[in-house]
Structure formats: structure tokens, C-alpha cells
NUKOL-666228 format. One record per residue (C-alpha): x, y, z; residue number from 1. Coordinates in nm, 2 decimals. Layout:
<nodes>
X_Y_Z_seq
X_Y_Z_NUM
...
</nodes>
This chain:
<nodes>
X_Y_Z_seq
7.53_4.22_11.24_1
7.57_3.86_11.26_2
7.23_3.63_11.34_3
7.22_3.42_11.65_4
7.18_3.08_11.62_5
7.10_2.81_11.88_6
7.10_2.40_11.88_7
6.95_2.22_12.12_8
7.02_1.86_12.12_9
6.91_1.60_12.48_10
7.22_1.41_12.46_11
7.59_1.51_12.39_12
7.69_1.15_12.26_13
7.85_1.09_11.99_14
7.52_0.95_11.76_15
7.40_1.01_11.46_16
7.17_1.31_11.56_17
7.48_1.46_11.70_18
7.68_1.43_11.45_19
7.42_1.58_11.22_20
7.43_1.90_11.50_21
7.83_1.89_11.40_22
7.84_1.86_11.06_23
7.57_2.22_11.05_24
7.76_2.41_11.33_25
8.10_2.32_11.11_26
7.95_2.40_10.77_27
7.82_2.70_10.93_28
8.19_2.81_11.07_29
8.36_2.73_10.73_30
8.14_2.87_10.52_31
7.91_3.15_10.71_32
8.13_3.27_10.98_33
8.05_3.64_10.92_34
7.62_3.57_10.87_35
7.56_3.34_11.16_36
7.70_3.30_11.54_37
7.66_2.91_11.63_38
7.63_2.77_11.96_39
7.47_2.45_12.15_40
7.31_2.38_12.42_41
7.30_2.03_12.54_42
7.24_1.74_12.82_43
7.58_1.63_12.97_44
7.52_1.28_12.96_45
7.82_1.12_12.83_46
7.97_1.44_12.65_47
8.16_1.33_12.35_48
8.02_1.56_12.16_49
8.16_1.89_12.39_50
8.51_1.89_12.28_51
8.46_1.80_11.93_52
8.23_2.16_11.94_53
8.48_2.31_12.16_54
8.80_2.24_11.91_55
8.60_2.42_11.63_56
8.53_2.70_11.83_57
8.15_2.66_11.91_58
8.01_2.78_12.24_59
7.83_2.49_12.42_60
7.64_2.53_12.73_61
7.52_2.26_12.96_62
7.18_2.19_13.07_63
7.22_2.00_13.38_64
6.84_1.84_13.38_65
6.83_1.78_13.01_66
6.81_1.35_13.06_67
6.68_1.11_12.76_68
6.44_0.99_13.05_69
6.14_1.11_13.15_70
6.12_1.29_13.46_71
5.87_1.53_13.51_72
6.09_1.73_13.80_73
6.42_1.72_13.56_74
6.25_1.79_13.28_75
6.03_2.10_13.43_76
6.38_2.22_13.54_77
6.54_2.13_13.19_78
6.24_2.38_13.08_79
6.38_2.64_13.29_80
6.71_2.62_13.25_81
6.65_2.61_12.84_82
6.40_2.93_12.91_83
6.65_3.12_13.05_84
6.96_3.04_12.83_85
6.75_3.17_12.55_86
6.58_3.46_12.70_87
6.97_3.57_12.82_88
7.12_3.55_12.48_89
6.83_3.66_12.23_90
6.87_3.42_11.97_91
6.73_3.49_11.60_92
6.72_3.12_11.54_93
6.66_2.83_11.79_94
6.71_2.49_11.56_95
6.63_2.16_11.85_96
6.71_1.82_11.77_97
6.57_1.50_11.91_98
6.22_1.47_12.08_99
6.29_1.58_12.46_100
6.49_1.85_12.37_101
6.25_1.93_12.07_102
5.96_1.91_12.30_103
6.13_2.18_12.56_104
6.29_2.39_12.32_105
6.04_2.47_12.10_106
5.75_2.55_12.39_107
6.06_2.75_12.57_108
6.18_2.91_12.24_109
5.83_3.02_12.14_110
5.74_3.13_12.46_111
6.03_3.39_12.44_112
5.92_3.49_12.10_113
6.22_3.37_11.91_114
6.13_3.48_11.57_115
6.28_3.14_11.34_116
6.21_2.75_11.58_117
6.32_2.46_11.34_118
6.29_2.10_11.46_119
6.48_1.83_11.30_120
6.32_1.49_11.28_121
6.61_1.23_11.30_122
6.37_0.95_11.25_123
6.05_0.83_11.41_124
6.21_0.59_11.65_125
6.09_0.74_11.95_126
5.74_0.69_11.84_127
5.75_0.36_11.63_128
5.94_0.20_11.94_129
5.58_0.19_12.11_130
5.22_0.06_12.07_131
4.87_0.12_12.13_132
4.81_0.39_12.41_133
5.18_0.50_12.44_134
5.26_0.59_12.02_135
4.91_0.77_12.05_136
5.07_0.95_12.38_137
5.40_1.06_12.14_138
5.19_1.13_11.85_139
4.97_1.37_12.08_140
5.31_1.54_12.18_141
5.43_1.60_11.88_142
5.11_1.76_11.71_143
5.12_2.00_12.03_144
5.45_2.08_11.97_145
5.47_2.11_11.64_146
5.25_2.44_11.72_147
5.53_2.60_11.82_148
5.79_2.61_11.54_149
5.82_2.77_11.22_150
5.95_2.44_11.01_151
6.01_2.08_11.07_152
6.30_1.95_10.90_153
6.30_1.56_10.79_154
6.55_1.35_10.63_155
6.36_1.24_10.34_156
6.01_1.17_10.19_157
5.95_0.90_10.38_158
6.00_1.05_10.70_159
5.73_1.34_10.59_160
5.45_1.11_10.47_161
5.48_0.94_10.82_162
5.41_1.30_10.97_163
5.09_1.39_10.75_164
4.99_1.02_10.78_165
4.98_1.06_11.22_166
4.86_1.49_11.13_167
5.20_1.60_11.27_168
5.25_1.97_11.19_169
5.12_2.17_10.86_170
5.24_2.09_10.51_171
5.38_2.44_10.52_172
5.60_2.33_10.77_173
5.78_2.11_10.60_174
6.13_2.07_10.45_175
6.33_1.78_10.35_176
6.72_1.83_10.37_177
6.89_1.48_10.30_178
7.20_1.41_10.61_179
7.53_1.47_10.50_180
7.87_1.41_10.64_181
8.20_1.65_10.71_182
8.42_1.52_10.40_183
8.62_1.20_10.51_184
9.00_1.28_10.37_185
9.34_1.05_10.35_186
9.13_0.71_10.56_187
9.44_0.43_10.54_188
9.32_0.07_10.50_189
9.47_-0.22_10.74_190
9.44_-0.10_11.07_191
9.12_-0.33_11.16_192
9.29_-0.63_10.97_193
9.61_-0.56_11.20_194
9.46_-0.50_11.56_195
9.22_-0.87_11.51_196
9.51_-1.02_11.34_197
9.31_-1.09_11.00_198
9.50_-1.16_10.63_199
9.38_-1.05_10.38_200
9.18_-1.35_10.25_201
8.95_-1.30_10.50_202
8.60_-1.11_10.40_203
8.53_-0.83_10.68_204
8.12_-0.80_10.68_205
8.10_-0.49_10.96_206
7.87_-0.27_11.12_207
7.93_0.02_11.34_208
7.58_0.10_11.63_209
7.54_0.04_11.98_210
7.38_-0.25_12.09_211
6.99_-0.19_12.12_212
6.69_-0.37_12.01_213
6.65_-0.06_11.73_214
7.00_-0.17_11.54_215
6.86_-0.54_11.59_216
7.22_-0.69_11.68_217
7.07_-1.01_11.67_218
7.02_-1.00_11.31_219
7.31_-0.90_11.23_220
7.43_-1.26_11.40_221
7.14_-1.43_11.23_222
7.31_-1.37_10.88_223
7.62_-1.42_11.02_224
7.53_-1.79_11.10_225
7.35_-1.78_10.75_226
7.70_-1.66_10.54_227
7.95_-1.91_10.78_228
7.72_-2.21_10.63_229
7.82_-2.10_10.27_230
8.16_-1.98_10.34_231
8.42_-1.95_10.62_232
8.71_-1.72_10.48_233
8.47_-1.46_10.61_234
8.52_-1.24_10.95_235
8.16_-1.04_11.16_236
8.28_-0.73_11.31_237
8.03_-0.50_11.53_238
8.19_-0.19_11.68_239
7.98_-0.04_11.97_240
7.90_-0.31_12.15_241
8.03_-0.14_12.53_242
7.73_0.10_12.44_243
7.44_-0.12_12.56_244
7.07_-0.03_12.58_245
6.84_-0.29_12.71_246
6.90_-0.60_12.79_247
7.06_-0.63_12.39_248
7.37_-0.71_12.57_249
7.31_-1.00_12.75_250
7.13_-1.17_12.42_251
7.43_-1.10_12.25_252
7.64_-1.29_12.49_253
7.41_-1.59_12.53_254
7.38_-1.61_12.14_255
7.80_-1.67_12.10_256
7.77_-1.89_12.42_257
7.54_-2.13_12.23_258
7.71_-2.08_11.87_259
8.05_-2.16_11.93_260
8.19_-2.24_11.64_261
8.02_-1.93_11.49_262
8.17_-1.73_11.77_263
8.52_-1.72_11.60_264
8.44_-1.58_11.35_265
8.27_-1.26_11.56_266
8.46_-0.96_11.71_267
8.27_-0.72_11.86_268
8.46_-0.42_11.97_269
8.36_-0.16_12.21_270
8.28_0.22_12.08_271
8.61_0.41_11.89_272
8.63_0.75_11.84_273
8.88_0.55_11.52_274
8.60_0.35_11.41_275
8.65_0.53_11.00_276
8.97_0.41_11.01_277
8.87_0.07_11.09_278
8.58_0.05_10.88_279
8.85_0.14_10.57_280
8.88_-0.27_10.63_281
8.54_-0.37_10.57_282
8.44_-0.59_10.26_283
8.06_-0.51_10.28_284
7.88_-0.27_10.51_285
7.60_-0.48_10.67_286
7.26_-0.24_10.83_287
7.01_-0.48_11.07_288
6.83_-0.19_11.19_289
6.47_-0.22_11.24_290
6.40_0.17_11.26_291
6.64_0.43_11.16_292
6.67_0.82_11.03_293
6.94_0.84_10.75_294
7.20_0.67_10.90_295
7.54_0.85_10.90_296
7.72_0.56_10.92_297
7.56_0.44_10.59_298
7.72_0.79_10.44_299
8.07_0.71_10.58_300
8.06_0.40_10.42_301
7.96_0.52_10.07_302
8.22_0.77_10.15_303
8.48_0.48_10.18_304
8.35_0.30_9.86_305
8.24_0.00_10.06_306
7.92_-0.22_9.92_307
7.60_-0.13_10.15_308
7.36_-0.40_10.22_309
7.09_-0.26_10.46_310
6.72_-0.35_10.60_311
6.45_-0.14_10.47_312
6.42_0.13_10.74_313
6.40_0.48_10.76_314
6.57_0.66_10.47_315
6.77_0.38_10.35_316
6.57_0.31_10.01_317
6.66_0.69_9.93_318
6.97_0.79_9.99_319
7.22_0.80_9.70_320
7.39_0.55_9.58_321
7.41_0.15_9.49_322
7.24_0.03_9.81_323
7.14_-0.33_9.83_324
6.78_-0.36_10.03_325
6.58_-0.65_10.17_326
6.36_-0.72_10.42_327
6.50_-1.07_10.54_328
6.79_-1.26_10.66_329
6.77_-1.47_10.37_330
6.76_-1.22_10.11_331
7.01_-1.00_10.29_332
7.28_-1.33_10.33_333
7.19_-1.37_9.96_334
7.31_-1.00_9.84_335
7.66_-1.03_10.11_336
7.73_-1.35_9.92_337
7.70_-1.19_9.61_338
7.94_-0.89_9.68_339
8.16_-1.12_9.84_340
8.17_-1.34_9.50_341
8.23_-1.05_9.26_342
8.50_-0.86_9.19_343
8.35_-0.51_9.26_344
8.57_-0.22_9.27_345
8.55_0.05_9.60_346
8.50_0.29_9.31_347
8.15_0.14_9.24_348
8.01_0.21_9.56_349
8.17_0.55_9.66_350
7.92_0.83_9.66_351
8.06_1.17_9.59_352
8.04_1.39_9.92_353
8.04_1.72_9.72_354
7.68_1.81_9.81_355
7.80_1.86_10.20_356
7.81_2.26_10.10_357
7.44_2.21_9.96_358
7.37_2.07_10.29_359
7.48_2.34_10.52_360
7.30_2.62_10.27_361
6.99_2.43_10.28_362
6.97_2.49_10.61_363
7.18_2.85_10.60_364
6.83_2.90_10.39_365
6.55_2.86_10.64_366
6.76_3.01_10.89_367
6.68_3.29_10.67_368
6.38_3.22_10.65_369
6.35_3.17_10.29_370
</nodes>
């Protein structure tokens, strides 16, 4: 008899959280359809991630109140609604990702005496974000709910020394399963040289994020104005930018508005479901985060054989792989220059994907409680 399993994630976006939810549920179909039954419960805001579920055969169901925003009446009928799915369909294993659902699902969950609750941490964003009264406030939720699952899952060291550092959860609790990606095959180069009508002399520096005060888009214009006073055979592309938290947006504009000449040499391009295929055109892969998990995008960049150069956040410094690291502008100019003045080979950069089956039994392994 095959075991039940059940994700949880708030929103059904296309992010890297949710991508992370995809990449389990489709190791899970490919290489443990006769041990485990995968579905997903999720928030509808948005939705991308629905049909990509839906085309490999996953069962998703919709919870109607399940909002990234706090609402005490949405989120008490989120509670509900997450109660009852699982009560309904007797789950072995409830896995939640992100911290609303993760905070409902795993009170729900234990409540109905499911006997496995996992609860990935995709980052500590949503409590770094804050200050003062309001991170203790998030802290205080997370100890309380870490009471109520069996393990907590985190992306690398770094992630679990924040969680014993703020008391989050037991030591026994914890696992560390590194992100991996669904294998990227036959990616064709030109298509983002093509559609912004660039030649080949020019030097695409890219990065692929919404634009939101985390992924620092600001920076990332910064070093832009840093490179274009060394060099100008060089091209800034952002994809993303029609996904706007904030007011990230509007600082964005006002920057190119008073930079000009800088200005040509920036394309931002709204969110594409293509954006793999265009980032096959990138030179160097350029990170201005100032908080992150283990960035998938990082992954499918590595996976391309394109030259990382990243802030120090999250689980940057140790994931696999030549990554170049800094904590400034300067330093972080410094290193795209560099790339951009050697002769480096894709080869050099690409990190072999092979451990995505190690990936998917790692977690095949606490969902069997081992």
C-alpha cells in the first residue's frame, strides 16, 4: 500500500520555494511512483505553479483563504479548510513549505495526528526582513510551531545554526538536504541576444528575481554604473521586473530616469516562463540579494556553465561549485570584470546535476522516517 503524502505550500507562484515543491513531487513520480502518492495543497494566488503539477499528474487542491498576508479571519478559515483536507484524506506524511502555510499546516496536521509533519525552511527571510519587537514576534512563532513537527528540513548549515542560535526547534529535528533542480536538457544559446537585438561582442551580465527590496534591484544597478565606467561593450539584463513587491518598482524607474546614459545599456524584462532559454545568453550570472535560501536560479546557472558572482546571503558560500562572493559593489564589479577579461570556458563553471536523484531520496528517507 502506497504512503500518502501531502505539500502544503501559501503561494502557487512560480518561486523558488515552489519550484523546490516541483522538483520533490517530480522526483517522487519518476522514481517512487509505487511507494508514495503525491499531492499539494496550495493558496491560489497567482497559480503558475497548478498546471505545471497538473501536467505531471499531481493532485492539487486549492485553499481559498491560504494569502501571504496576514489576516486573522482568512487565515482561521485557511486553518479550517487545511484541517479538513487532511482529516478527509488521511495522509501518512504532511511536508509544508513557507512560514504561513508552515504555521497552519503543521498545528492542523498535528492536531489530526498525522504520524510524519516535515517543515522545509526556504530561508529566514520572513524573519530577517524585521526588527526589534516584530523578528522576536516571528521567532516566538516559529519555536511554537516547531512543536508540532517531526523534522525541520534546511538548505544548508548556515540556515541550521540561525535556528539553534534564535532556539528554533530541537537538534533532533534537524536535517540539511541541499536544493536541487529537475535536470535542464538541450537549452539553445541566442534567443536573448536575438529578441534585445545584441551581437555577440556584447557582455550579457543577468539576473533572473522579482523586484523587491530582498533581491536588492538597486544593487544590481549600482554595479552596473560601476562596470559601464570600465567598459561599455557590456549589456544589464533583469528578468522579473513586472513582478513588483514594494515600492522596488518605482526606485527602479527613477534610477534609469536620472542615469540616462546608463539606461541603454539596461533591459529589464517582465517574468518568462522562457527565462532558461534566455539565460543560455548570459556572460556572468550576477546575485544582489540581501537575504536568500539556496537560490534556484543560482543552480540553473551552474547548470548552464555560466560564471556566478553573488552577495553573501543565505546558502550561497555553500553550494557547489566556482562561486565568486563579496560583500560590496566594489568587490563584486571587481570579480564581473574579471570574468569578463578572461577567457573562461562554460565548462569551468557547470556543476554536474547528477545528485538531483540524491535529492529526492533524501527526502524519500525521512518520509520514511529514517
Amino acid at each position: 500500500m502506497r504512503s500518502k503524502i501531502l505539500q502544503i505550500i501559501t503561494r502557487s507562484d512560480w518561486a523558488g520555494g515552489q519550484k523546490v515543491l516541483y522538483s520533490i513531487a517530480y522526483g517522487i513520480k519518476k522514481y517512487y511512483p509505487e511507494q508514495f502518492d503525491v499531492e499539494v495543497a496550495c493558496g491560489k494566488e497567482n497559480g503558475m505553479l497548478i498546471p505545471e503539477l497538473e501536467k505531471i499528474g499531481v493532485k492539487v487542491h486549492i485553499i481559498d483563504d491560504l494569502v501571504r498576508e496576514i489576516s486573522l479571519v482568512k487565515d482561521f478559515k485557511a486553518f479550517l479548510q487545511i484541517r479538513r483536507l487532511i482529516k478527509q484524506n488521511k495522509y501518512d506524511v504532511v511536508h509544508l513549505h513557507s512560514s504561513k502555510a508552515g504555521f497552519l499546516g503543521r498545528i492542523a496536521a498535528r492536531l489530526c495526528k498525522v504520524k510524519n509533519i516535515i517543515y522545509t525552511v526556504h530561508g529566514w527571510w520572513p524573519i530577517e526582513q524585521y526588527h526589534g519587537l516584530k523578528r522576536k514576534l516571528f521567532i516566538f512563532a516559529e519555536r511554537f510551531a516547531a512543536k508540532f513537527c517531526d523534522k525541520i528540513v534546511f538548505l544548508c548549515k548556515r540556515d541550521m545554526e540561525k535556528a539553534k542560535t534564535w532556539k528554533i526547534g530541537k537538534e533532533s529535528q534537524y536535517v540539511v538536504i541541499p536544493n536541487a533542480i529537475v535536470p535542464i536538457e538541450n537549452v539553445q544559446k541566442g534567443k536573448l541576444r536575438k529578441e534585445l537585438n545584441l551581437s555577440e561582442d556584447i557582455k550579457i551580465i543577468g539576473n533572473v528575481a522579482r523586484l523587491d527590496r530582498q533581491k536588492n534591484p538597486l544593487r544590481f544597478l549600482e554595479i552596473a554604473e560601476l562596470v559601464l565606467k570600465e567598459r561599455k561593450d557590456v549589456a544589464f539584463v533583469w528578468i522579473g521586473s513586472s513582478i513588483v513587491e514594494g515600492d522596488c518598482g518605482k526606485k527602479v524607474e527613477e534610477w534609469l530616469k536620472q542615469h540616462p546614459q546608463e539606461a541603454k545599456h539596461i533591459h529589464l524584462l517582465p517574468f518568462r516562463k522562457d527565462a532558461i532559454e534566455l539565460m543560455a545568453d548570459f556572460d556572468v550570472f550576477l546575485l544582489t540579494s540581501d537575504a536568500e535560501g539556496m537560490p534556484l536560479v543560482v543552480l540553473e546557472a551552474q547548470s548552464l556553465g555560466i560564471p556566478v558572482v553573488s552577495t553573501d546571503v543565505g546558502c550561497v558560500g555553500e553550494m557547489a561549485g566556482k562561486i565568486m562572493v563579496a560583500s560590496s559593489s566594489n568587490m563584486l564589479c571587481k570579480y564581473i570584470l574579471e570574468l569578463l577579461g578572461s577567457e573562461h570556458r562554460n565548462e569551468e563553471h557547470r556543476v554536474s546535476f547528477g545528485y538531483f536523484e540524491n535529492f529526492v531520496e533524501s527526502h524519500v528517507r525521512i518520509y520514511q522516517g529514517v
